[in-house]
C-alpha positions as CSV (number, residue, x, y, z in Angstrom):
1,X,11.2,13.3,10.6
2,X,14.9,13.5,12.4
3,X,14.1,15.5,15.6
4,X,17.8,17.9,15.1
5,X,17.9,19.6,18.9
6,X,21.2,21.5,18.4
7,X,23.3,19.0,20.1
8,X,25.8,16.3,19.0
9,X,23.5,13.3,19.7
10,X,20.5,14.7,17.3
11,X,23.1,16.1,14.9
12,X,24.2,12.4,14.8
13,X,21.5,10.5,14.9
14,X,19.9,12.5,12.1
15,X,23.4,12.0,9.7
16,X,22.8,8.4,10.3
17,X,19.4,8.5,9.1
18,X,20.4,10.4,5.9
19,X,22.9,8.0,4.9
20,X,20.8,4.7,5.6
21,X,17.1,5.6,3.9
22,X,18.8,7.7,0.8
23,X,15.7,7.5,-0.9
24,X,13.2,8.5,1.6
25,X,11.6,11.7,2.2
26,X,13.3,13.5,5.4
27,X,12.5,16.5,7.5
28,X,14.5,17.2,9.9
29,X,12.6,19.9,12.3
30,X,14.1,22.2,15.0
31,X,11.8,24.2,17.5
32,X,13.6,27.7,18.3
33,X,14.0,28.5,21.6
34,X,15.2,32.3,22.9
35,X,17.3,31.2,25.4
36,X,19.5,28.8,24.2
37,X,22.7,30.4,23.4
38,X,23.2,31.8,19.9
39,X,25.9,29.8,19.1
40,X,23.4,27.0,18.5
41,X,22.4,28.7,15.6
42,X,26.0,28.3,14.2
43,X,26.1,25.1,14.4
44,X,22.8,24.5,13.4
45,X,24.2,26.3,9.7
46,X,27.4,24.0,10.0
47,X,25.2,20.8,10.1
48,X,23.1,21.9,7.3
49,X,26.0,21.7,5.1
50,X,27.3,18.6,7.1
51,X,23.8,16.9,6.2
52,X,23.7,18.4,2.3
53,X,20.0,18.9,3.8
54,X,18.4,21.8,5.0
55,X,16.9,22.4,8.5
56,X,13.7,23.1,9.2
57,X,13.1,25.8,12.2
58,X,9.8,26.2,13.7
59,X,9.0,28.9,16.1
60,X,6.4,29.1,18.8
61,X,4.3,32.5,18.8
62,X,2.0,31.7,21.7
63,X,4.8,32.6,24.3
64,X,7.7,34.3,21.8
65,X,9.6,30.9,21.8
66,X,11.0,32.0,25.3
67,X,11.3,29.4,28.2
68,X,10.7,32.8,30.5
69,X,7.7,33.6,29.2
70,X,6.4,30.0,29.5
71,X,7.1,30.3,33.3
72,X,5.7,33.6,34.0
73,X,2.5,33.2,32.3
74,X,1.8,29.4,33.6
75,X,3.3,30.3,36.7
76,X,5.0,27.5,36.9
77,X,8.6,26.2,35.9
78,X,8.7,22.5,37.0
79,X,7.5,19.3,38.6
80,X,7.9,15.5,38.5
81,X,6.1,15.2,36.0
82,X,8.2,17.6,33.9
83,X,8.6,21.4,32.8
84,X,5.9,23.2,30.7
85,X,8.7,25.1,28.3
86,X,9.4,21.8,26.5
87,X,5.8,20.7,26.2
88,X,4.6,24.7,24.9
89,X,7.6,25.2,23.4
90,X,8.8,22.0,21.6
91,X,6.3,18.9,21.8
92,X,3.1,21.3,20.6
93,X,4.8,23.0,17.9
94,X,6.5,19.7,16.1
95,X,3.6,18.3,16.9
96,X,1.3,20.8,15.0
97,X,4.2,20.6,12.2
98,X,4.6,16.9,11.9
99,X,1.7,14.2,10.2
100,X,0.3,11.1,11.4
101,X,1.9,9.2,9.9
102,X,5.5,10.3,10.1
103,X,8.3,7.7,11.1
104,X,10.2,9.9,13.9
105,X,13.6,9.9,14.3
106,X,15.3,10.7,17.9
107,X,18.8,11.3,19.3
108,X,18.7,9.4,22.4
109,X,22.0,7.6,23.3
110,X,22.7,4.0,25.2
111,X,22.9,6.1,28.1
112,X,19.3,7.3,27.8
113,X,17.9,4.1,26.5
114,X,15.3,4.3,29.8
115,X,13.9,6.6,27.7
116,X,12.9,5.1,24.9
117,X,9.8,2.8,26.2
118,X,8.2,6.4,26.8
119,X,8.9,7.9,23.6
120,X,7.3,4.4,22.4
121,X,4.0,4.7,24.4
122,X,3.6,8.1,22.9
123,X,3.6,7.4,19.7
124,X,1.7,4.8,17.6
125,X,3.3,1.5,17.6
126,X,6.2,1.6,14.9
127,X,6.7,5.1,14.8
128,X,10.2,6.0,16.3
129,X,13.6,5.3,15.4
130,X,16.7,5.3,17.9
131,X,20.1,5.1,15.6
132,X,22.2,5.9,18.3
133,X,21.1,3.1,20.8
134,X,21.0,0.7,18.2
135,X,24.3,0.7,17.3
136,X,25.6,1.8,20.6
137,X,26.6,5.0,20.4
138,X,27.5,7.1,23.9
139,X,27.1,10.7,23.8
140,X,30.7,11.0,24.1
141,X,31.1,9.3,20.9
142,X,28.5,11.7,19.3
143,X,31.2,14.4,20.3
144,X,34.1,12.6,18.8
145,X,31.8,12.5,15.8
146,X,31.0,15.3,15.2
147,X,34.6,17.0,15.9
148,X,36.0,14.2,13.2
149,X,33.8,15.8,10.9
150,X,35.4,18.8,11.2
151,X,32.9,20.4,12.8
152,X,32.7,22.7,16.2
153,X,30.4,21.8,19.0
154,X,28.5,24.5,20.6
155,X,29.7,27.2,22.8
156,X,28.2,25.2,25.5
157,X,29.9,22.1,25.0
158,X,32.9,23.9,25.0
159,X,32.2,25.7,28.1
160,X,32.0,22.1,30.1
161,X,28.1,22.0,29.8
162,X,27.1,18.4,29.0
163,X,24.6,19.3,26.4
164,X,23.3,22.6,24.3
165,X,20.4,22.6,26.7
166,X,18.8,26.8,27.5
167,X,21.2,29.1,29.3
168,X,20.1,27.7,32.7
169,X,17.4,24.7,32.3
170,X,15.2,24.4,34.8
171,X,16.4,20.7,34.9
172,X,19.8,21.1,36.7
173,X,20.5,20.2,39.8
174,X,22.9,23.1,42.4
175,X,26.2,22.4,40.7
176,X,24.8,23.2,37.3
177,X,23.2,26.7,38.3
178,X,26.5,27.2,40.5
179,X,28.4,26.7,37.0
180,X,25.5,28.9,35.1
181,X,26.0,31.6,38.3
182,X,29.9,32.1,37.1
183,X,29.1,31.7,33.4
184,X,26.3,33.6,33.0
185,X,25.5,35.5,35.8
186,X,22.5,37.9,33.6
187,X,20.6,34.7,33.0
188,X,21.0,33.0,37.0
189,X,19.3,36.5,38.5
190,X,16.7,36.8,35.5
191,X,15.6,33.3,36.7
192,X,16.1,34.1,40.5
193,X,13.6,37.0,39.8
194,X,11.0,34.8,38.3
195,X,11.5,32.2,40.8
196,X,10.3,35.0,43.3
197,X,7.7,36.5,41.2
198,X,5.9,33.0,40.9
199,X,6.6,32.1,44.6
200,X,7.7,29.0,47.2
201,X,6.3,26.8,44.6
202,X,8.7,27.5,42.2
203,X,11.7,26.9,43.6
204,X,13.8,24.6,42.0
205,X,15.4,23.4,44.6
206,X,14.6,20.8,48.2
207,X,16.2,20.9,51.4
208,X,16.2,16.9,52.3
209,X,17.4,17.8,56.0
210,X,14.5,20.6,56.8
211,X,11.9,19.4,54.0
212,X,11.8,23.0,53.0
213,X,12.1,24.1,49.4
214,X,14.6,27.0,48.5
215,X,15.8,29.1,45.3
216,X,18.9,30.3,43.7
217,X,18.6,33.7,45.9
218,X,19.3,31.0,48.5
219,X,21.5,28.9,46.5
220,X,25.3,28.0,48.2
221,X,27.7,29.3,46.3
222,X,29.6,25.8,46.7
223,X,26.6,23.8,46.4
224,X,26.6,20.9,44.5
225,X,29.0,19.3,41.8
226,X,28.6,20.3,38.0
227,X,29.7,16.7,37.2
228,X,26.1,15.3,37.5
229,X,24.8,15.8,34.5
230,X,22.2,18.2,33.3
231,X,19.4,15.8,31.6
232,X,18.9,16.7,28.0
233,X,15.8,18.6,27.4
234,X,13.1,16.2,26.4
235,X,9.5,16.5,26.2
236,X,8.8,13.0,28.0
């Protein structure tokens, strides 16, 4: 089962996988999410005929497939420990989709290798594959990749977002909603409202100087530098 995300590192890793085990059964599964930008669905089409293998989409119905939704209703968007939109909205549904016994298949690169003893504690022993650390692959050479192939990367890879993540993950840090403000400036006040609807608690971000917490009504305009990166939306 290739995990296929709609970025260049799953798109990757799961052409890898259909080249080396030829003769194996693969799925390759991809949740729907509402507010990712449409454009992954273009390229989603554009690797199905890269892979000669079709894509399986899987939708959530519980919450509508929307990150949103998942916040409002949990009243919640984010802790230490993680966000609830990936765990409702990807890890349940592949897992309801998936078998026991599948061998998974993950598009982590060298640079996320730190994540890979987690991934392995999850599942049983012998269950996961990482094609991309194994032979060393960076992200940015998941890019050139997948360009080389003749293929285009996202709209927001192409916008100077480092992965095809939702229109404003919950996961970024000031720069990347300062970016997401200019970009997509719809999307930064729909969260802004649910940030206030939910309350203090959901603010995304801390004040280290005051201790306080504080959200992206509050946000500095100039806060922050959009070249930290934006982690890739895992359900660790």
């Amino acid at each position: 089962v290739c995990h296929f995300s709609c970025g260049a590192a799953s798109a990757v890793a799961t052409k890898l996988t259909l080249a080396e085990y030829p003769d194996r059964e693969i799925v390759i599964i991809n949740a729907f999410i509402q507010e990712e930008h449409p454009d992954n669905r273009r390229f989603l089409a554009d690797c199905e005929v890269w892979f000669a293998h079709p894509v399986t989409v899987l939708r959530d119905e519980k919450f509508n497939a929307s990150v949103h939704e998942v916040w409002r209703r949990k009243r919640f968007i984010k802790s230490v420990y993680g966000a609830p939109c990936s765990m409702a909205l990807k890890r349940e549904v592949l897992d309801g989709f998936c078998k026991e016994d599948d061998l998974h298949v993950f598009g982590y690169t060298v640079e996320e290798q730190g994540k890979r003893p987690g991934i392995e504690r999850m599942m049983a022993t012998g269950r996961s594959l990482f094609p991309l650390i194994t032979r060393g692959l960076t992200h940015a050479d998941c890019e050139a990749m997948i360009t080389r192939a003749g293929l285009v990367l996202p709209e927001m890879y192409r916008l100077g977002y480092n992965n095809a993540n939702c229109i404003g993950c919950c996961k970024g840090g000031m720069g990347y909603w300062n970016k997401i403000r200019r970009d997509f400036p719809e999307q930064f006040n729909r969260v802004a409202e649910i940030e206030e609807g939910i309350g203090e608690g959901a603010y995304l971000f801390y004040d280290r100087k005051t201790g306080q917490r504080f959200g992206l009504k509050d946000l500095p305009p100039d806060a922050g530098r959009h070249q930290v990166e934006t982690p890739s939306c895992s359900f660790l």
